[in-house]
N, C-alpha and C positions, 0 to 999 in steps of 0.2 A: 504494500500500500504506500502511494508515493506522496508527499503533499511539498510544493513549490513554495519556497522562501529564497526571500534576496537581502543583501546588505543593506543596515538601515542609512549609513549612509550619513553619519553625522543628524540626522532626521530628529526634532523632537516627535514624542509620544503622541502629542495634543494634533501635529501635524498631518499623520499618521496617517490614525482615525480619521480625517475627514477624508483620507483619498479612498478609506473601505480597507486599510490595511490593519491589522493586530499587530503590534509591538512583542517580540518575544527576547527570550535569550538560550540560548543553548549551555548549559554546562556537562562535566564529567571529569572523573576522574583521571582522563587519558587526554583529555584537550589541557594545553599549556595554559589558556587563557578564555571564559567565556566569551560567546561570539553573540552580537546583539543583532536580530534578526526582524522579518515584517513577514508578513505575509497576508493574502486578502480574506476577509473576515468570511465570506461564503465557502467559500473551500478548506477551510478551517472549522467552520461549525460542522460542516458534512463529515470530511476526515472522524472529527470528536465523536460523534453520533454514532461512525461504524468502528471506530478503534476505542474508544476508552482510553483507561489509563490505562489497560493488557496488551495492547495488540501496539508492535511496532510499527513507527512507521519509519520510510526512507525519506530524509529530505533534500530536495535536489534544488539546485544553484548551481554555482559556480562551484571548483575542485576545493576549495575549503570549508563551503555549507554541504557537502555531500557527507550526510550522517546519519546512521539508524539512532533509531532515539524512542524513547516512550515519554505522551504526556504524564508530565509532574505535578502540576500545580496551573490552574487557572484562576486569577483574578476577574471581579465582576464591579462596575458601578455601583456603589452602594446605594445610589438612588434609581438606578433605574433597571441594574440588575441585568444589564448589558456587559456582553465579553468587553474587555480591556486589554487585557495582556495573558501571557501565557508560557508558561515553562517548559522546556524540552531537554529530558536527562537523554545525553549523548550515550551508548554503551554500544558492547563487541559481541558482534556476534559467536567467537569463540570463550567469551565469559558468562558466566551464570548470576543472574539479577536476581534482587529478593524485589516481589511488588505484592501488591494486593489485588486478587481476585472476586469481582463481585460473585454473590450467588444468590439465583434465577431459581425459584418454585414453578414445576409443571404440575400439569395432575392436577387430578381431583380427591380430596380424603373423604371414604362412606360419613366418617363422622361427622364433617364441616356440613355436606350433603344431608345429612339429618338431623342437622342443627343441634345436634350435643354438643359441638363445643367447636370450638375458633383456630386456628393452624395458624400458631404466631411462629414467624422469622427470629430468632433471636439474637443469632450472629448476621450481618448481608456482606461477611466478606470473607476470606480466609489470606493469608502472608502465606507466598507461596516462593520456591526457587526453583530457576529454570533458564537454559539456554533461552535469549529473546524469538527464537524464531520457533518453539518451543511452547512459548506463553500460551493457554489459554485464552479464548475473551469472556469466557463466563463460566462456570460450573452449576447444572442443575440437578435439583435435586427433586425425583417423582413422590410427590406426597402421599399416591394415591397408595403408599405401602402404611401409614398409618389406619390402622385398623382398631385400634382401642384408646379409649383414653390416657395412658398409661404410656403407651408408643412414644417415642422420640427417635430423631435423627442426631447423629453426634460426627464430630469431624471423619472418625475415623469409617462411617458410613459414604463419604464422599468416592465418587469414583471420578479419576484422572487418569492420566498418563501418564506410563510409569519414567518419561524424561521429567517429572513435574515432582516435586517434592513437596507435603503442604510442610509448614513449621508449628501450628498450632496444634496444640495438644490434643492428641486424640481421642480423648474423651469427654473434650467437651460438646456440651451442647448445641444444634445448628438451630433445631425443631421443634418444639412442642403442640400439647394441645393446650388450651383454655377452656374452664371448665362456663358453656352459658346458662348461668344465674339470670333467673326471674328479676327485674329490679322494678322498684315501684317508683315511680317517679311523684313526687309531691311539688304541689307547686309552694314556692316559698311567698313567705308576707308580702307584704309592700309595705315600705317603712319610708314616710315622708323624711325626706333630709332636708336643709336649708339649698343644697346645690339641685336635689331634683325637683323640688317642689310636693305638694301631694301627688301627682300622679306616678310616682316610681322615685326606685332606690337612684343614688346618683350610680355610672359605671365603673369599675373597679378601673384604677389606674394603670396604665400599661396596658391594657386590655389588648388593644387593637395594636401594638408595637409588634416588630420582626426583627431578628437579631441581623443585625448588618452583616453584608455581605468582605468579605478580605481587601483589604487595600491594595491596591496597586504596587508594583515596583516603587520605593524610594527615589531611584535615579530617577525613572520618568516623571514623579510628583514633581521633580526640582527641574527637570525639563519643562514641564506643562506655567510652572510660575516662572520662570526666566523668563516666559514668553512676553 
C-alpha cells in the first residue's frame, strides 16, 4: 500500500493546510535525523481508513522519503476535530515491531440473541510482534462460541499467525457476558433552583463538555504564530 509524500519544503503548517496538504514527520530509529513531510489530506484519510495503525505503508517521493513506515500518532483540531498532522514511524522490513492490534467481534452469541445478557469487548486491542509485512490489520474474534453465561474469550483464545506473537498475557480476559437486569427507571423530582426556575432542576455542569482532542506538533504551533 503506497501513499505519496513530498518535502515540506521550509512550508509552514498553517500554509499547508490551505493547499489540502497534512503536515507530517517521519521518525525511527534507523533515520539519522527526522524528515518533515506533507502530503494531500484525501489520500491520506483513504490510506488511514484501509491501513490503520497495523498495516504498512510504503511512502514514495523522492530517494530519501522512500520509506515503509506504520501510522503512529494523529493529531486533530481540537475544535473542529479535523486531521492536522500526523506521525509516521519509519521501520525495516527485516526487523520485528511491537504495535497494537485492534480486535473486531463477528458473530452472533444465542445468548445476546435471547437477551440474557450483553457480549461486552473488554480488551479492543492486543500489543502484538511481528515482521511489518507480517502485521495483521485486525484480529477477530466469533462470539457466536459463547454459549452460556459463564463463557469468556481470553487472549490466549485468539487465533493469529504463527509469524505474529501477541505479548499480552494469556489469560487475560478479551470477552464476557453481562448479566441483563430488569431496571426500573423512576422519574426523579423536580426541585426549583434559583438558576432553573420552577420549571426544572438547573443542568449538571460539564454536562454537555468533550475531552479535547491532542494538540498538534509544537514546531508547527510556533510555525502557525510566526505567521
Amino acid at each position: 500500500m503506497k501513499l505519496e509524500v513530498t518535502s515540506r519544503q521550509d512550508k509552514k503548517a498553517k500554509d499547508l493546510r490551505k493547499e489540502g496538504l497534512i503536515p507530517g514527520i517521519i521518525y525511527g530509529k534507523h533515520l539519522e535525523t527526522p524528515i518533515a513531510v506533507a502530503c494531500k489530506r484525501n489520500d491520506l484519510l483513504k490510506k488511514y481508513k484501509e491501513a490503520g495503525y497495523s498495516t504498512p505503508l510504503t511512502l514514495t517521493g523522492d530517494d530519501k522519503l522512500d520509506q515503509l513506515v506504520l501510522i503512529q500518532d494523529i493529531q486533530l483540531d481540537p475544535v473542529t476535530d479535523m486531521l492536522i498532522h500526523i506521525d509516521f514511524l519509519a521501520v525495516n522490513k527485516d526487523e520485528k515491531v511491537t504495535t497494537e492490534i485492534p480486535i473486531k467481534m463477528i458473530g452472533e452469541s444465542p445468548i445476546e440473541k435471547l437477551g440474557e445478557g450483553k457480549i461486552q469487548l473488554i480488551k479492543d486491542f492486543v500489543e502484538v510482534e511481528a515482521f511489518p509485512q507480517d502485521l495483521p490489520h485486525d484480529i477477530t474474534i466469533d462470539i457466536s462460541v459463547i454459549q452460556t453465561m459463564n463463557d469468556t474469550i481470553c487472549v490466549k483464545d485468539l487465533k493469529v499467525s504463527d509469524k505474529v506473537e501477541i505479548l499480552d498475557d494469556a489469560e487475560q480476559v478479551i470477552v464476557t457476558v453481562l448479566v441483563m437486569a430488569e431496571e426500573e427507571v423512576e422519574e426523579a423530582p423536580v426541585v426549583a433552583t434559583p438558576e432553573a426556575g420552577a420549571e426544572g432542576a438547573a443542568p449538571a455542569a460539564g454536562a454537555e463538555g468533550a475531552a479535547p482532542a491532542k494538540d498538534a506538533k509544537k514546531e508547527d504551533n510556533k510555525d502557525d504564530k510566526k505567521k
